[in-house]
MARGU-89437 format. One line per field, with one value per atom (N, C-alpha, C, O): residue number from 1; x, y, z; atom name. Coordinates in nm, 3 decimals, always signed. Example, Ala and Ser with C-alpha at 12.3 -4.5 7.8 and 13.67 -1.06 7.14 Angstrom:
<fikes>
k: c(1,1,1,1,2,2,2,2)
east: c(+1.319,+1.230,+1.320,+1.424,+1.285,+1.367,+1.290,+1.341)
north: c(-0.569,-0.450,-0.330,-0.332,-0.225,-0.106,+0.003,+0.114)
up: c(+0.780,+0.780,+0.780,+0.846,+0.708,+0.714,+0.787,+0.804)
a: c(N,CA,C,O,N,CA,C,O)
</fikes>
This chain:
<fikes>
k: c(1,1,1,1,2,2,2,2,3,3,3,3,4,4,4,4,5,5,5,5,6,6,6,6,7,7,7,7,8,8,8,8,9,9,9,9,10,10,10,10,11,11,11,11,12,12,12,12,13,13,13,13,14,14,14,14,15,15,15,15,16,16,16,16,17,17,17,17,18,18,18,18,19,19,19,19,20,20,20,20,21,21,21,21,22,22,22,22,23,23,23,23,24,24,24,24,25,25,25,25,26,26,26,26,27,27,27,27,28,28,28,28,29,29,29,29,30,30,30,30,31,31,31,31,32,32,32,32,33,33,33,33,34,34,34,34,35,35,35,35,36,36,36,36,37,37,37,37,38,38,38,38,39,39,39,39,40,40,40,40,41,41,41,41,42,42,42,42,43,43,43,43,44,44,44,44,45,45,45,45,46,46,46,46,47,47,47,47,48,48,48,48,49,49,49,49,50,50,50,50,51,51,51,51,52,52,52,52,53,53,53,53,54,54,54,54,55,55,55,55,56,56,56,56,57,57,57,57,58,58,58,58,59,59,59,59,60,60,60,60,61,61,61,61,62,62,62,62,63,63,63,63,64,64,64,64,65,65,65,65,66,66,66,66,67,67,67,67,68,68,68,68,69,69,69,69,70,70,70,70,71,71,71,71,72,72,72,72,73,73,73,73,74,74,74,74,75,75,75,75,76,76,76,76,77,77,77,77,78,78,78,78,79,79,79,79,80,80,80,80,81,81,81,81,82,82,82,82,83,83,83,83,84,84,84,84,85,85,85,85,86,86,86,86,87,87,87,87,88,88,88,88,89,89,89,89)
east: c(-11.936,-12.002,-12.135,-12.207,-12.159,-12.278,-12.379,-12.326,-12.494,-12.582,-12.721,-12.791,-12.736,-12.835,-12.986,-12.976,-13.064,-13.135,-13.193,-13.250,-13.198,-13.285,-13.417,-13.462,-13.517,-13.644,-13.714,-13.703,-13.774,-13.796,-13.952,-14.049,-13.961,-14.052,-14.135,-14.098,-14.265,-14.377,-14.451,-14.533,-14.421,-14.466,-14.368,-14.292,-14.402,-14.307,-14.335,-14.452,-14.240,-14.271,-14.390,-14.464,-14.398,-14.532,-14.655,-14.726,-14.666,-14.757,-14.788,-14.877,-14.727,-14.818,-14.856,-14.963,-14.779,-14.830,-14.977,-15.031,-15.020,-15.195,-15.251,-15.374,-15.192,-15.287,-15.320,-15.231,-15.413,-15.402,-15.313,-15.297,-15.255,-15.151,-15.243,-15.341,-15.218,-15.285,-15.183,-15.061,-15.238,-15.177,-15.175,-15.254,-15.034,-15.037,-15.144,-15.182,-15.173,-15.310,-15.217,-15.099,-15.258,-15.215,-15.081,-14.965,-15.179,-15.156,-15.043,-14.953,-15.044,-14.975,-14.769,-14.655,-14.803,-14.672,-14.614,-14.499,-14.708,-14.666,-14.582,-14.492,-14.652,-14.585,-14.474,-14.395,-14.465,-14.331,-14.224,-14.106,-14.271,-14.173,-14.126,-14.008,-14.174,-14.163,-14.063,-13.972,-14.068,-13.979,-13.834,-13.735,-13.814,-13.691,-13.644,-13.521,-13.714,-13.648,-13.637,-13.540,-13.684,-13.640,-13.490,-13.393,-13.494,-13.324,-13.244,-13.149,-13.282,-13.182,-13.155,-13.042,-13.261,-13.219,-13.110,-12.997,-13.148,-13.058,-12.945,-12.871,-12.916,-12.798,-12.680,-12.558,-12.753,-12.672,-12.667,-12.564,-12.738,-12.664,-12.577,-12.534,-12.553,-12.465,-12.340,-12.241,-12.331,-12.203,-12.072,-12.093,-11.943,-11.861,-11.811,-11.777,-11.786,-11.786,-11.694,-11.725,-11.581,-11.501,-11.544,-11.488,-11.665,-11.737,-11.773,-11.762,-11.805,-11.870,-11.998,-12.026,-12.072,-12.219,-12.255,-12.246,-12.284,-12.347,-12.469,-12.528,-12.539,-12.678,-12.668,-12.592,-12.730,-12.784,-12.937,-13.052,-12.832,-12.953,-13.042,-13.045,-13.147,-13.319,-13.287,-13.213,-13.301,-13.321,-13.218,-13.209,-13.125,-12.954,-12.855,-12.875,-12.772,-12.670,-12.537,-12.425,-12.577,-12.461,-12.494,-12.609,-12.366,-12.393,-12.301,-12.227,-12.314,-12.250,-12.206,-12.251,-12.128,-12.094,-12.166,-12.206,-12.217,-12.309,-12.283,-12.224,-12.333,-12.301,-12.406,-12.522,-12.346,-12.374,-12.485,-12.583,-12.462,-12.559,-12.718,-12.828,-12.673,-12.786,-12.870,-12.992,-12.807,-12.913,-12.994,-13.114,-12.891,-12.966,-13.078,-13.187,-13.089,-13.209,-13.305,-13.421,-13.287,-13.365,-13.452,-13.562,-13.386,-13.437,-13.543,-13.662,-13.476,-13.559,-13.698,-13.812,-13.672,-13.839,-13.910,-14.031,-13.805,-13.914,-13.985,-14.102,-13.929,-13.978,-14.086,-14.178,-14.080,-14.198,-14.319,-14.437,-14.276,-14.350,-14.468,-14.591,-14.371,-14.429,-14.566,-14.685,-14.482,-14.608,-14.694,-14.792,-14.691,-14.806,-14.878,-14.951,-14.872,-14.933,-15.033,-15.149,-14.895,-14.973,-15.093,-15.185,-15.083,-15.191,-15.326,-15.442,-15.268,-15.404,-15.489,-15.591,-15.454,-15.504,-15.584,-15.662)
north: c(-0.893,-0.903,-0.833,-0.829,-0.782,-0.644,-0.734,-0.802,-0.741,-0.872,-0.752,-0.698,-0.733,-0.597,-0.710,-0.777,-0.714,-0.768,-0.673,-0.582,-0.661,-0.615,-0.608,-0.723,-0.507,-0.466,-0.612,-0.575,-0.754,-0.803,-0.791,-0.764,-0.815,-0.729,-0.820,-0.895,-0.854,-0.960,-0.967,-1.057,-0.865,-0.896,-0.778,-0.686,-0.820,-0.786,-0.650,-0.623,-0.562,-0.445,-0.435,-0.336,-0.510,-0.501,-0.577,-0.494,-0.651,-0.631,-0.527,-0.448,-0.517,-0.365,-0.242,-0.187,-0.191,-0.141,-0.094,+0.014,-0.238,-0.232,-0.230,-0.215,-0.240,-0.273,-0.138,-0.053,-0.109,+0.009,+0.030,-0.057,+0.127,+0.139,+0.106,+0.178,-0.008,-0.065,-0.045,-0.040,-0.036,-0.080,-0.254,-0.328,-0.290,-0.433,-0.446,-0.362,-0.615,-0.613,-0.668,-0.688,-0.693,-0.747,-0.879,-0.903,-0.928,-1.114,-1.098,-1.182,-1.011,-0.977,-0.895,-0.914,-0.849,-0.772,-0.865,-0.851,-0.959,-1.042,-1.190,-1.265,-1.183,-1.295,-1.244,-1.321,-1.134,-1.038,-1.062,-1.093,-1.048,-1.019,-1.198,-1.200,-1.300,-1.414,-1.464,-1.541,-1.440,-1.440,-1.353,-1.416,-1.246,-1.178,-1.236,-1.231,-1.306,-1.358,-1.505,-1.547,-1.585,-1.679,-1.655,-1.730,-1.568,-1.536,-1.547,-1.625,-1.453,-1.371,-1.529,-1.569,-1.588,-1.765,-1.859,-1.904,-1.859,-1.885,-1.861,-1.947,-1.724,-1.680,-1.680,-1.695,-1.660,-1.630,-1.806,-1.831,-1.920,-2.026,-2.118,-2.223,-2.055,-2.048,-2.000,-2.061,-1.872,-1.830,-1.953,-2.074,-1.890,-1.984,-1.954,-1.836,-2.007,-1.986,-1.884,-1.830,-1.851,-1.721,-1.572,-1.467,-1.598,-1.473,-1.375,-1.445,-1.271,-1.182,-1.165,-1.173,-1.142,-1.095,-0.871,-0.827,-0.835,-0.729,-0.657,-0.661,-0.590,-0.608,-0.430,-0.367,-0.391,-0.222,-0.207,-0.252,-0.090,-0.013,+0.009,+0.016,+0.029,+0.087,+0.200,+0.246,+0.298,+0.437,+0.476,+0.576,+0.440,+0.443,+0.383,+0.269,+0.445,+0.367,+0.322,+0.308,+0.308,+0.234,+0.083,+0.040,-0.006,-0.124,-0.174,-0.094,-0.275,-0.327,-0.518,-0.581,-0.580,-0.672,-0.781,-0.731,-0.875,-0.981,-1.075,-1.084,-1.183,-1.315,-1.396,-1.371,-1.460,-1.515,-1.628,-1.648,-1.708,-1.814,-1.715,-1.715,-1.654,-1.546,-1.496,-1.499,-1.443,-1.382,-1.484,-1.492,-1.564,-1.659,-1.725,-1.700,-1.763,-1.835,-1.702,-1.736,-1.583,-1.504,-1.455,-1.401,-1.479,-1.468,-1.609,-1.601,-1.712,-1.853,-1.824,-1.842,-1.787,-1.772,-1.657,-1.645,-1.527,-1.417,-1.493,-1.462,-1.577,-1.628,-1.724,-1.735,-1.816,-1.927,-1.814,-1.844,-1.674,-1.599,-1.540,-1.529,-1.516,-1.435,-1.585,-1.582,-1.665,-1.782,-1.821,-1.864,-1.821,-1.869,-1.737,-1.745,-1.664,-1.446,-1.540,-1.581,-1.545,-1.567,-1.660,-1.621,-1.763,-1.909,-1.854,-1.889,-1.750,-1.683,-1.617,-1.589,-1.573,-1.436,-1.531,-1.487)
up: c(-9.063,-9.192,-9.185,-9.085,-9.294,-9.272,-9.357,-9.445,-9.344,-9.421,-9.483,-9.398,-9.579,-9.658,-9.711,-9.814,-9.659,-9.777,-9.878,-9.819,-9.996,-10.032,-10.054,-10.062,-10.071,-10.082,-10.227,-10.344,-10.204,-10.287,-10.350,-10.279,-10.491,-10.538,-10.560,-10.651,-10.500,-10.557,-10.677,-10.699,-10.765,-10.865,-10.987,-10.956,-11.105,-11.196,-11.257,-11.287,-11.277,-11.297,-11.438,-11.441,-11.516,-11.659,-11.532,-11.476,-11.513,-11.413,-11.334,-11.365,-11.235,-11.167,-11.273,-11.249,-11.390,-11.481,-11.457,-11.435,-11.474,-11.518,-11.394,-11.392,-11.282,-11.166,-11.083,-11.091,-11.019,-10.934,-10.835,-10.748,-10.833,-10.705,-10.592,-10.575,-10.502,-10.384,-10.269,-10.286,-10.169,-10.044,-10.054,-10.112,-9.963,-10.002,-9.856,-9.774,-9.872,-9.767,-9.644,-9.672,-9.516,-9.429,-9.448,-9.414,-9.514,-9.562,-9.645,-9.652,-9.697,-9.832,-9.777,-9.819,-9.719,-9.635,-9.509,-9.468,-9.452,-9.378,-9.459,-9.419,-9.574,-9.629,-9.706,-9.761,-9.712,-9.784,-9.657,-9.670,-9.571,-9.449,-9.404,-9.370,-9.400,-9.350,-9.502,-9.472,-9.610,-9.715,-9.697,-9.734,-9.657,-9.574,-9.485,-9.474,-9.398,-9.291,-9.319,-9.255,-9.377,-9.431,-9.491,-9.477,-9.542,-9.609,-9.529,-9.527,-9.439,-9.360,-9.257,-9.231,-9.219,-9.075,-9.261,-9.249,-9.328,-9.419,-9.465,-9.512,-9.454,-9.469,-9.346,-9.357,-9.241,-9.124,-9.102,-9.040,-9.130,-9.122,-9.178,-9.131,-9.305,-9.389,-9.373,-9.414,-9.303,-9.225,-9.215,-9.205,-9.222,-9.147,-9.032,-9.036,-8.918,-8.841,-8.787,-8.681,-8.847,-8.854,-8.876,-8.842,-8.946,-9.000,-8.889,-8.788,-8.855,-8.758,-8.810,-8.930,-8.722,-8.760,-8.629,-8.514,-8.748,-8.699,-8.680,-8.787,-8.591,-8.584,-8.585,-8.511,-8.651,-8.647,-8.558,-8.560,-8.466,-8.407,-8.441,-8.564,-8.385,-8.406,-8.451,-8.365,-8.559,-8.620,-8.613,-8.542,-8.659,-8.673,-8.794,-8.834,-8.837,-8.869,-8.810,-8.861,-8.710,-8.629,-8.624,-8.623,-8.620,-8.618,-8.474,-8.417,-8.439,-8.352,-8.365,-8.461,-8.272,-8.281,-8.265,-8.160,-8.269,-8.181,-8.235,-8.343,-8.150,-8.156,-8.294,-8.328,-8.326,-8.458,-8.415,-8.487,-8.284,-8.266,-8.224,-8.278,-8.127,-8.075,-8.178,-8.166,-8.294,-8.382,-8.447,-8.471,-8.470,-8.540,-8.440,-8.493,-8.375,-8.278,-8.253,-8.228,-8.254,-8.250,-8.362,-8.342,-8.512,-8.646,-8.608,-8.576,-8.621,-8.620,-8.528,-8.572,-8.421,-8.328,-8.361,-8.338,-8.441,-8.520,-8.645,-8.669,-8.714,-8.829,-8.805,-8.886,-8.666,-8.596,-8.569,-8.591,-8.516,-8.454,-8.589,-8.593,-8.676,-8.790,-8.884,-8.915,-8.891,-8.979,-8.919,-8.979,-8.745,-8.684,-8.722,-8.820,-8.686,-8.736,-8.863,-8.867,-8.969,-9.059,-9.106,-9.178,-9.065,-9.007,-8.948,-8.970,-8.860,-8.816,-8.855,-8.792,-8.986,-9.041,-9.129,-9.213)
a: c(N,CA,C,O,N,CA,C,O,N,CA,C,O,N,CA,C,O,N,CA,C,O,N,CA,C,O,N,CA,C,O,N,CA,C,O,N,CA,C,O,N,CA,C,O,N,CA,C,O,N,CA,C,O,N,CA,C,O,N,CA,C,O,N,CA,C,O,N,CA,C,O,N,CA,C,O,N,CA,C,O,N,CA,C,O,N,CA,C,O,N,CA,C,O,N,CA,C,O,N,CA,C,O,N,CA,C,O,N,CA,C,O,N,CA,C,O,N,CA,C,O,N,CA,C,O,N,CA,C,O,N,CA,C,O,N,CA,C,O,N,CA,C,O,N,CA,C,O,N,CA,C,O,N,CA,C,O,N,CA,C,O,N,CA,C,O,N,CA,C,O,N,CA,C,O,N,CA,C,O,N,CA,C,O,N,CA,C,O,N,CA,C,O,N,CA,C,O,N,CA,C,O,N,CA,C,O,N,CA,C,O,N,CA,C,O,N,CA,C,O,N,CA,C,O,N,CA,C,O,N,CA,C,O,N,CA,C,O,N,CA,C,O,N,CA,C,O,N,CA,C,O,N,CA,C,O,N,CA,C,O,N,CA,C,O,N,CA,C,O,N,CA,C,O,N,CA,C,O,N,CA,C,O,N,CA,C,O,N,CA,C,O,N,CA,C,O,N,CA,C,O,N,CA,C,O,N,CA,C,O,N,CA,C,O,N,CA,C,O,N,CA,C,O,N,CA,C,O,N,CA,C,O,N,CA,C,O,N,CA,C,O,N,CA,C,O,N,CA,C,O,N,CA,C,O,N,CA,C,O,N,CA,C,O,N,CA,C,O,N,CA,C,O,N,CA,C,O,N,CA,C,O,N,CA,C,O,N,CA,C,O,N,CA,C,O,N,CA,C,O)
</fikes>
């Protein structure tokens, strides 16, 4: 099973309208990113257990096979990793 998140948008397209095109700030892309991965430890535990999970290479479109518990415990301690980040800032 191939799992896509999409690009989610923090604010609504008539909003940015008026706003200056900004760089998002630190705080701001980190909490974009801890919202993706929230999905993603959500989705993959949602899985049934029949399902396959696939993980794509670094700068590639190749995907490969992997274990469904593995990613998941590895999403879960990127996501512990990413809110403490954020706590700090």
């Amino acid at each position: 099973m191939k799992v896509f998140l999409s690009k989610m948008s923090l604010r609504s397209s008539e909003q940015t309208d008026n706003l200056p095109q900004e760089e998002p700030t630190r705080k701001e892309e980190l909490n974009r990113k801890i919202k993706e991965q929230k999905v993603l430890v959500d989705e993959l535990s949602n899985l049934k257990k029949s399902r396959k999970v696939y993980v794509q290479q670094p700068n590639s479109n190749i995907f490969f096979l992997a274990d469904k518990g593995t990613i998941l415990s590895s999403s879960k301690g990127e996501l512990d990793k990413m809110k403490k980040d954020y706590q700090d800032i």
